[in-house]
C-alpha positions as CSV (number, residue, x, y, z in Angstrom):
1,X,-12.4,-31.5,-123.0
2,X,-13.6,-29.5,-126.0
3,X,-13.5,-30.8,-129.5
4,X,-9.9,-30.5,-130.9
5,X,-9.1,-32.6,-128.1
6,X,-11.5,-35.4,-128.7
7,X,-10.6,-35.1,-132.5
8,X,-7.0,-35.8,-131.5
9,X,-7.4,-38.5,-128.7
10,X,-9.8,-40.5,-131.1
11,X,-7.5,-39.6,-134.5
12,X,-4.3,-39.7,-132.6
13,X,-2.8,-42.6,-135.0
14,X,-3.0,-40.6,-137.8
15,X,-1.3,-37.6,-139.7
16,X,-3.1,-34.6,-139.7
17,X,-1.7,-32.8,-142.4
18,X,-3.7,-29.6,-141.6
19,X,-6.4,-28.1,-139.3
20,X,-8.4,-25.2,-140.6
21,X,-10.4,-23.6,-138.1
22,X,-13.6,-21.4,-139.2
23,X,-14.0,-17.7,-140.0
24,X,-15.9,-15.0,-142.2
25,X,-15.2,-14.9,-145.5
26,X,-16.9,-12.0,-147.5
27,X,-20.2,-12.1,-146.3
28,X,-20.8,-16.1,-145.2
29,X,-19.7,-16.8,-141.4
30,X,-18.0,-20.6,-141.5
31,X,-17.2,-19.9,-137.7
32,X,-19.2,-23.4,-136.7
33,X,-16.7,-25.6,-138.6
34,X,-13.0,-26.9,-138.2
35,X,-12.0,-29.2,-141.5
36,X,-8.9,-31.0,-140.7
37,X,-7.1,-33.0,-143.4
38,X,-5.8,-36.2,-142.4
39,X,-3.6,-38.9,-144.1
40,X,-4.5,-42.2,-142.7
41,X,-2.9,-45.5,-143.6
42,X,-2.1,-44.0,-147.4
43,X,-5.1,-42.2,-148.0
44,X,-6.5,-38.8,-147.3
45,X,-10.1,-37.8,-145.3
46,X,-11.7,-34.7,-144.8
47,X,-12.8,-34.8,-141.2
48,X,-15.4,-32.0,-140.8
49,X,-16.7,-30.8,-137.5
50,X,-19.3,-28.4,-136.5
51,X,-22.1,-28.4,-134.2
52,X,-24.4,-31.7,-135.3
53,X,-20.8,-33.7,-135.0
54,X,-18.4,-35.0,-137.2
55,X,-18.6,-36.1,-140.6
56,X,-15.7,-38.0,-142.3
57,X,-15.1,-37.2,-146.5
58,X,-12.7,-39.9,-147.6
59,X,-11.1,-38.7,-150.6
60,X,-9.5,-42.3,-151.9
61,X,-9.4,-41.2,-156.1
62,X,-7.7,-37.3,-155.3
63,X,-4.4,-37.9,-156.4
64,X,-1.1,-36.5,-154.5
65,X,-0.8,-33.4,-156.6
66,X,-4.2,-32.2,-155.6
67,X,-3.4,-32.5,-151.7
68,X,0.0,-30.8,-152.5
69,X,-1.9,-28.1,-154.1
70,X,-4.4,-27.7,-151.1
71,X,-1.3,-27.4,-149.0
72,X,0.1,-24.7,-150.9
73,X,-3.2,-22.6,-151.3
74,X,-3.6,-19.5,-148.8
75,X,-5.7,-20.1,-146.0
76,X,-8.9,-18.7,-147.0
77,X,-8.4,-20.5,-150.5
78,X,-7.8,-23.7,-148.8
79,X,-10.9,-23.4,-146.4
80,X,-13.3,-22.9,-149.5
81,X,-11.9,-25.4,-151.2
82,X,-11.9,-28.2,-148.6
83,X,-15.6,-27.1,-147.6
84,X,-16.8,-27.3,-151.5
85,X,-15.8,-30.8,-151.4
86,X,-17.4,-31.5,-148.3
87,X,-20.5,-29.3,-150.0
88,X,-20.3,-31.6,-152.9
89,X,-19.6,-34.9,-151.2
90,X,-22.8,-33.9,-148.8
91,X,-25.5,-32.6,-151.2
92,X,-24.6,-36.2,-153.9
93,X,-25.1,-38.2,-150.6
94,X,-28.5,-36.9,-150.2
95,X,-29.3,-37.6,-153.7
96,X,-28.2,-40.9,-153.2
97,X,-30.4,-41.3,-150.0
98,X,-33.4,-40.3,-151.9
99,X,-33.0,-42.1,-154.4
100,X,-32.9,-45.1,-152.5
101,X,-35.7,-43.7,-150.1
102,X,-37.9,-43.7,-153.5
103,X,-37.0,-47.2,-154.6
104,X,-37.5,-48.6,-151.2
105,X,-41.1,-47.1,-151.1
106,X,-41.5,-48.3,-154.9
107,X,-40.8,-51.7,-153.9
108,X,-43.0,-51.8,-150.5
109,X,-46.2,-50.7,-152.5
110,X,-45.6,-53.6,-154.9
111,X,-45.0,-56.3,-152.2
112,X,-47.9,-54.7,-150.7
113,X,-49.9,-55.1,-153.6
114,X,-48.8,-58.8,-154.0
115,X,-49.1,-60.1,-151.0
116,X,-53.2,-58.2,-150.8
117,X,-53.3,-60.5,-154.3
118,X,-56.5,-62.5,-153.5
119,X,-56.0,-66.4,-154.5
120,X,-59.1,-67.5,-155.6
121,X,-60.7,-65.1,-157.3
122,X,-56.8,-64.4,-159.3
123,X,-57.1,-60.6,-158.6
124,X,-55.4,-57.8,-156.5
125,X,-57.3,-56.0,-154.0
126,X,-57.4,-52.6,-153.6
């Protein structure tokens, strides 16, 4: 089974509006992903599949007329479009991640440092 057909048997319930297999464009070789645009239950996801898996873009705040317009778009238009918001939607959850990676280790050196906090003698060891 390769896949398109687990994409379909585990998606089956919903519309997919289009499939867009990769290819080289100019000089950059896509040929490792497949984004497929699929209306489920009212609202639109970018599935995205290449070798590490799938990853699922949900794109809840793009209004109608911007799906209608990545439906119209050529092919090659439409691929680089759907993969720069998958780009997009990838690189701001890494920020995200860091930023809460950063906090996390913020906050674990201070509960370190509070809980080392020596009670008699009123002072933090070091």
């Amino acid at each position: 089974m390769n896949s398109t057909q687990i994409f379909s048997v585990a998606h089956s319930g919903n519309n997919v509006l289009l499939e867009e297999k990769g290819r080289v464009i100019g000089e950059v070789d896509y040929n490792c992903y497949t984004l497929k645009l699929v209306r489920d239950m009212g609202f639109h996801h970018l599935y995205v599949i290449h070798g590490a898996g799938e990853e699922k873009i949900s794109f809840i705040h793009v209004k109608e007329q911007v799906i209608k317009t990545i439906l119209n778009m050529d092919s090659d238009t439409r691929f680089l479009t759907l993969f720069a918001f998958y780009d997009i939607a990838k690189s701001e959850s890494q920020k995200g991640f860091c930023r809460a990676e950063t906090i996390y280790q913020r906050t674990t050196t201070e509960n370190q440092l509070k809980t080392q906090k020596i009670h008699k003698k009123n002072h933090i060891k070091i």
